[in-house]
C-alpha positions in Angstrom: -45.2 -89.3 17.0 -44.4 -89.7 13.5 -46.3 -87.1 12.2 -45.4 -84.3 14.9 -41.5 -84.9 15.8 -40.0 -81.8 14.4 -36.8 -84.5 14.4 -38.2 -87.5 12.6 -41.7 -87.0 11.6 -43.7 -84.6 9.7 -45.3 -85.8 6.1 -41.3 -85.4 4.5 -39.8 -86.7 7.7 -37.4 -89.6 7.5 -39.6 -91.9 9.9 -42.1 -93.5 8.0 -45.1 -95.7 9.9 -46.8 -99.1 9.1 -50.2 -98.9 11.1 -51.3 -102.7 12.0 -55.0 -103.8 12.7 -56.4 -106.9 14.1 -56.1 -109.0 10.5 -52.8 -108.1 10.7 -52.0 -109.7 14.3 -53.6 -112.7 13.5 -52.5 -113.6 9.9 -49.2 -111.4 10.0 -48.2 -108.1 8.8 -44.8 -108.8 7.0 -47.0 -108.4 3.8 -48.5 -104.8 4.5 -44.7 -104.0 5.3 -43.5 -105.2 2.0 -46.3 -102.8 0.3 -45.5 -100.1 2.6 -41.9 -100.3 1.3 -43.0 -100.4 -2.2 -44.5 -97.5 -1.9 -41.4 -95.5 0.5 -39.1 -96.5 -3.0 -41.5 -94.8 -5.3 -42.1 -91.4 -3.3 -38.9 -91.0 -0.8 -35.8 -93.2 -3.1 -33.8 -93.3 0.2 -30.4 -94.7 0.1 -31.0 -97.0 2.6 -33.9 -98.4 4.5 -34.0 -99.6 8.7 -37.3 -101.6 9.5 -37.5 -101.4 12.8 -40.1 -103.6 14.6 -42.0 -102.7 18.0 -43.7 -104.7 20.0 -46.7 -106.8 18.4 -44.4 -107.5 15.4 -42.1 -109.7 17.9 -45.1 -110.9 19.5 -46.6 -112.8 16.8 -43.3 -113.8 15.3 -42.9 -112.0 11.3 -39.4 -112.8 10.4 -38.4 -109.3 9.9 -34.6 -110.1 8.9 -36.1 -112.4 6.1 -37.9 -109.1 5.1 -35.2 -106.7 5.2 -33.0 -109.2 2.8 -35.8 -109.4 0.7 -36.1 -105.6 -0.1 -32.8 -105.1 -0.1 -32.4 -107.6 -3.1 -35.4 -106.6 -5.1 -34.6 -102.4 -4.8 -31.2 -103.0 -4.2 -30.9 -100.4 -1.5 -29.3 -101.8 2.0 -32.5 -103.1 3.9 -32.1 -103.1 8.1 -34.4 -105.2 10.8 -33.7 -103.3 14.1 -36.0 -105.5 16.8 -37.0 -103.1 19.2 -39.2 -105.4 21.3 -39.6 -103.2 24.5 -41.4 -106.2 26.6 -38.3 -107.6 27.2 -36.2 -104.4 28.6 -36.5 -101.6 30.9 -36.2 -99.0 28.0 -35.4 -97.7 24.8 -31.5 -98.1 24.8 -31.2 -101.3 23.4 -33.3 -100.0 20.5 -30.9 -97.4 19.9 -28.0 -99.7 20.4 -29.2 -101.9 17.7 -29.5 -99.2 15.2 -26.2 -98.4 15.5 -25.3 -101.7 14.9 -27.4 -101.9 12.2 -24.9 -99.6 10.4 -22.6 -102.2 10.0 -24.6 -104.0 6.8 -23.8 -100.7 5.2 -20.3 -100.6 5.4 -17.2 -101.2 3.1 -13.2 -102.0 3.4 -11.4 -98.7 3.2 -8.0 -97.8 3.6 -7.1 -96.2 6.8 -7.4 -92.0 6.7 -6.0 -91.5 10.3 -9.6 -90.2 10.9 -12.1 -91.7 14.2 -15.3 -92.4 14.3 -17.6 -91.6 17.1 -19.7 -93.4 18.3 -22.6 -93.7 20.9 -23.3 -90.2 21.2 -26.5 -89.1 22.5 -27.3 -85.7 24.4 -25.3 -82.3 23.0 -23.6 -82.4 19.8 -19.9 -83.7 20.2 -18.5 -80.4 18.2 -19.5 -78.7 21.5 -17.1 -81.3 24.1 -13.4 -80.7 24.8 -12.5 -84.2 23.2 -13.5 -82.5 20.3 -11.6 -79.5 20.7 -9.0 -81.4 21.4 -9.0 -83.5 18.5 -9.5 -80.1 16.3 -6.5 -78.5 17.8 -4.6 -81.6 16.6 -5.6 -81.9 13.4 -7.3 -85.3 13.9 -10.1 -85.6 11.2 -14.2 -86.3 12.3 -15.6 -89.5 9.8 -18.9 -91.0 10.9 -20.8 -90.0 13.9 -23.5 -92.8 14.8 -26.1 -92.7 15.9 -26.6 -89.1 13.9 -24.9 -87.0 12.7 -23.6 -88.9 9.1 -24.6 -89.6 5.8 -24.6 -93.4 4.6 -21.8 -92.7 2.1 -20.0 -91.5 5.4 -21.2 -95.2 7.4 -20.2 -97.0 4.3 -16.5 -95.0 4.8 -16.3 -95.7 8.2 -13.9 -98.8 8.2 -11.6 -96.1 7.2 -11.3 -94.4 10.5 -7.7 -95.5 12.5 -9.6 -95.8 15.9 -13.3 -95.7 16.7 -14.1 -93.4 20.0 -17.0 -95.1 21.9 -18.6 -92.5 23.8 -21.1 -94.6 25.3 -21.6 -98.2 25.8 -24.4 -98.6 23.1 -21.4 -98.2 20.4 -19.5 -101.4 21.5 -21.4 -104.1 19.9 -20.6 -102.1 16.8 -17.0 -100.8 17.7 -16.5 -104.6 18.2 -18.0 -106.3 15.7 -15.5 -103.4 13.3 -12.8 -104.7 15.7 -13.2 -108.1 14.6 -13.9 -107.2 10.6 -11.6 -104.3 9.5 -9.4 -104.5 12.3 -10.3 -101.1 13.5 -9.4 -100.5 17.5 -11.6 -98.5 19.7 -11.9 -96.5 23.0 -13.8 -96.3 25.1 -14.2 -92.6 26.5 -17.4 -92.5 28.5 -18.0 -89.6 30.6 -15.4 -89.9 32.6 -15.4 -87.7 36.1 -12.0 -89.1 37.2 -9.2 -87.3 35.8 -7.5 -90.8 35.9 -9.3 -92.3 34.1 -9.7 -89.6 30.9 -6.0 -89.3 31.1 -6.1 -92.8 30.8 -8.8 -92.5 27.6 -6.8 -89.8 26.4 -3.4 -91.7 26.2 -5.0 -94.8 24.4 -6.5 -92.9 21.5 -3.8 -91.1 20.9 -1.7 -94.3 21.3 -3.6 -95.8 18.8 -3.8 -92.7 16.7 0.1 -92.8 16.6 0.2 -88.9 17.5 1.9 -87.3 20.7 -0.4 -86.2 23.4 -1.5 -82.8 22.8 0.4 -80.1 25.5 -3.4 -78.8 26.2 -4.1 -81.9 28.0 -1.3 -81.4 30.8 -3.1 -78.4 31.3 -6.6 -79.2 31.6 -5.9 -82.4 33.9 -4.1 -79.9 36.7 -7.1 -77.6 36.5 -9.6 -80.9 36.7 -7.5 -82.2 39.7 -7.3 -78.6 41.3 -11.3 -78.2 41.2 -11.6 -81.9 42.8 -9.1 -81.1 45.1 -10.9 -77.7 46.2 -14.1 -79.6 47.0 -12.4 -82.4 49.0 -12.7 -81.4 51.9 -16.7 -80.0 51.9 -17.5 -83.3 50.0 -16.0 -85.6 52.8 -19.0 -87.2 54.7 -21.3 -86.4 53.0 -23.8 -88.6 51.8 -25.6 -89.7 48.4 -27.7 -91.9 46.3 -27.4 -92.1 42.9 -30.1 -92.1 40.5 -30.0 -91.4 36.5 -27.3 -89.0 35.6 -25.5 -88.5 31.9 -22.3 -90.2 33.5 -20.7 -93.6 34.0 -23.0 -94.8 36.9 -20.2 -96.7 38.8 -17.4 -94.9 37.6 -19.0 -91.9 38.9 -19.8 -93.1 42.4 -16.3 -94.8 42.5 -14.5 -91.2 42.1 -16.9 -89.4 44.4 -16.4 -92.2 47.3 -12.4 -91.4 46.2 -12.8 -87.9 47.5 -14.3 -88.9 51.0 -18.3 -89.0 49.8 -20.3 -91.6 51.5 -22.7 -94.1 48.9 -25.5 -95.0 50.4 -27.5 -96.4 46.8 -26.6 -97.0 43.8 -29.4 -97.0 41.0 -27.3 -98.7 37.7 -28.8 -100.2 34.9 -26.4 -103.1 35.7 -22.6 -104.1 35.8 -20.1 -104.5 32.8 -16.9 -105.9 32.6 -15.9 -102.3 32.0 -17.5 -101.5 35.7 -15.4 -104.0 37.9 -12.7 -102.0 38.9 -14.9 -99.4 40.1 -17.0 -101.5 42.2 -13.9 -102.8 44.3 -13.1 -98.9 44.6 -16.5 -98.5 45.8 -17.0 -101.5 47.9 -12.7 -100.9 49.7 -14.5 -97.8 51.2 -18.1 -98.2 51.4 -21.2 -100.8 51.2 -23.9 -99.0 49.3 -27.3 -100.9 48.8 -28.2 -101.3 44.4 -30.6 -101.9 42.5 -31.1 -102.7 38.6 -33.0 -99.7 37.6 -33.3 -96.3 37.9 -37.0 -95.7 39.2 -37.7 -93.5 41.5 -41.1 -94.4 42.9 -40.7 -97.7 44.6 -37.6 -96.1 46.6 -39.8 -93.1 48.2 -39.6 -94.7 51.8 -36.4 -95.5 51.1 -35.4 -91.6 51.5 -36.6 -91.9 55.1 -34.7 -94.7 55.9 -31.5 -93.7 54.4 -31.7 -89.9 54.7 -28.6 -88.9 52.3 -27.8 -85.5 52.1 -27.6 -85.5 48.0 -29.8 -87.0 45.4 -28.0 -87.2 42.0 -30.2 -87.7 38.9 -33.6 -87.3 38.0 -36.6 -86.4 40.9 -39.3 -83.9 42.4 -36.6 -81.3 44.2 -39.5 -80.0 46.8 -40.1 -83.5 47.3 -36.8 -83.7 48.3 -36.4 -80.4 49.8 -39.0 -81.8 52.6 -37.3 -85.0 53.1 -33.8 -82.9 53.7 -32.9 -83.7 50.2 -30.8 -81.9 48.0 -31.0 -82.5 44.5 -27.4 -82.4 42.8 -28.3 -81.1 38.9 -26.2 -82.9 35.8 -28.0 -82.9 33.2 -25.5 -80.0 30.9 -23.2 -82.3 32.0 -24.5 -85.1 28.8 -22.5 -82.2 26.1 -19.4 -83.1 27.6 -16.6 -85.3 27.4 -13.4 -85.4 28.8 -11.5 -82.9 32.2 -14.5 -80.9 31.7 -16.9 -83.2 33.3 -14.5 -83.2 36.4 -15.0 -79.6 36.9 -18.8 -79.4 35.8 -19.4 -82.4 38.6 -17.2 -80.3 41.4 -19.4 -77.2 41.1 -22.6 -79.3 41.1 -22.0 -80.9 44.1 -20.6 -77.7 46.2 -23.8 -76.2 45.2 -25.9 -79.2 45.9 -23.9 -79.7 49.8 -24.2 -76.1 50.6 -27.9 -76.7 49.7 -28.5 -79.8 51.5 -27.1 -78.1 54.6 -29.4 -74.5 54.6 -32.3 -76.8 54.4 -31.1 -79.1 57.5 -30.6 -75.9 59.5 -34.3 -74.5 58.5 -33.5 -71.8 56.1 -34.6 -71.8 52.7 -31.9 -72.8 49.8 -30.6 -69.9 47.5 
């Protein structure tokens, strides 16, 4: 992986590896680290260094913080331990999450700019959403972008930033730990599908930017509430589970149960304070079944049991197809943020129902 990911790898990539062997799991391997960075100072001279651990490493127990604050004092370059010990979640999330937080070793008081950081991003580059049109249009300055997307003079500027704009939950440990330090509010401003709750996200950031709401937003809210309420009346009835989609799980499901759509399971990674209200939404109209994970082969029988008319998130669509299954496609919908989601969702799921009900009736879906 290191040597072939165009992104990270290559023999002048940015990801360096340590390769451990059995002497190493038995008697430690915080030593052949400590050379390993020796040698990254002499070839590479990065400005800043993350050691993040895997598995084994947490296994046998090297104190990996005590290694980072060693380097960091004897090359005086900011030193990092992200623990990454997969055993003990379901995926590689919390890794990511942690090297965002990470970032906050790096950074410095600043005065405020009336700039925001962003952070949490993951699919699609935020220049490409409409919260960053948006922001463009009203001449709200970009700083740091975490977890790409910045330089570490940029993270070291960050405090500067009037608000942080937490795009995905991953950034709060580090939106609140800035919180707590530098005083630095955030948003959060998932991807939102109900044009509630973006006007909602909307209203708070610019709140806290101390700017008037931009006249776009009027604008792109009616057309968001006119496509949703378009597809009212083929969505109502019909029925869903919900697997791994670039949206807010149970924000999601709340706003599509809003417009008449029947849960039938819920696949979440799990509930958030954030996630509360949208769970009584759910549950004043419906009673799906949940589970903790998003994995679609120990819920194959469960098709046959339940047999929902729409699958969203990842799966096999002839595999569906033959169960009566239609697949509902998000995945362009992880490059946007804000009333554009509402509209991208709408014209998913009309597809997806008008679908589900040519292969019900026999014919074969265009």
């Amino acid at each position: 992986m290191t040597i072939h990911s165009e992104d990270w790898g290559g023999l002048a990539g940015r990801c360096v590896s340590v390769t451990i062997d059995q002497h190493d799991i038995t008697f430690g391997c915080a030593k052949k680290v400590e050379e390993a960075f020796a040698e990254l100072m002499e070839e590479a001279r990065p400005e800043a260094v993350f050691i993040v651990t895997t598995c084994v490493p947490e296994i046998i127990g090297d104190d990996f913080d005590a290694v980072a604050d060693a380097m960091s004092e004897r090359y005086g370059v900011p030193a990092m331990a992200v623990h990454t010990e997969h055993f003990k979640c379901e995926n590689h999330m919390p890794g990511v999450e942690r090297a965002i937080t990470a970032c906050f070793g790096l950074m410095e008081r600043q005065e405020k700019d009336g700039s925001v950081n962003v952070i949490g991003q993951r699919m699609g580059r935020f220049e490409d959403t409409e919260l960053s049109r948006v922001l463009k249009n009203a001449g709200v300055p970009i700083g740091a972008q975490l977890p790409s997307g910045c330089t570490v003079g940029e993270i070291r500027r960050a405090p500067a930033a009037t608000v942080n704009i937490v795009v995905n939950d991953i950034g709060l440990p580090l939106a609140k730990k800035m919180k707590r330090s530098f005083g630095t509010p955030y948003v959060l401003f998932d991807k939102f599908t109900d044009p509630a709750h973006i006007a909602v996200a909307y209203e708070n950031l610019f709140g806290f930017l101390k700017r008037p709401l931009p006249p776009e937003l009027s604008a792109l809210r009616r057309e968001a509430e006119e496509a949703a309420r378009q597809a009212k009346d083929a969505l109502r009835g019909v029925t869903f589970m919900y697997g791994n989609t670039p949206f807010r799980c149970l924000e999601c499901c709340a706003y599509m149960t809003s417009l008449g759509m029947v849960p039938q399971l819920i696949q979440s990674h799990g509930i958030e304070e954030e996630d509360r209200e949208d769970v009584r939404r759910i549950l004043a109209c419906a009673d799906p079944y949940m589970t903790l994970a998003a994995n679609i082969s120990p819920l194959q029988y469960i098709y046959d049991e339940l047999r929902p008319m729409l699958y969203l998130g990842h799966e096999y669509p002839m595999r569906l197809r033959k169960k009566g299954i239609a697949q509902v496609h998000t995945d362009m919908g992880g490059g946007m943020l804000g009333y554009e989601v509402t509209g991208y969702l709408m014209k998913q799921l009309l597809a997806s129902v008008e679908e589900a009900r040519e292969i019900r009736e026999g014919g074969m879906p265009r």
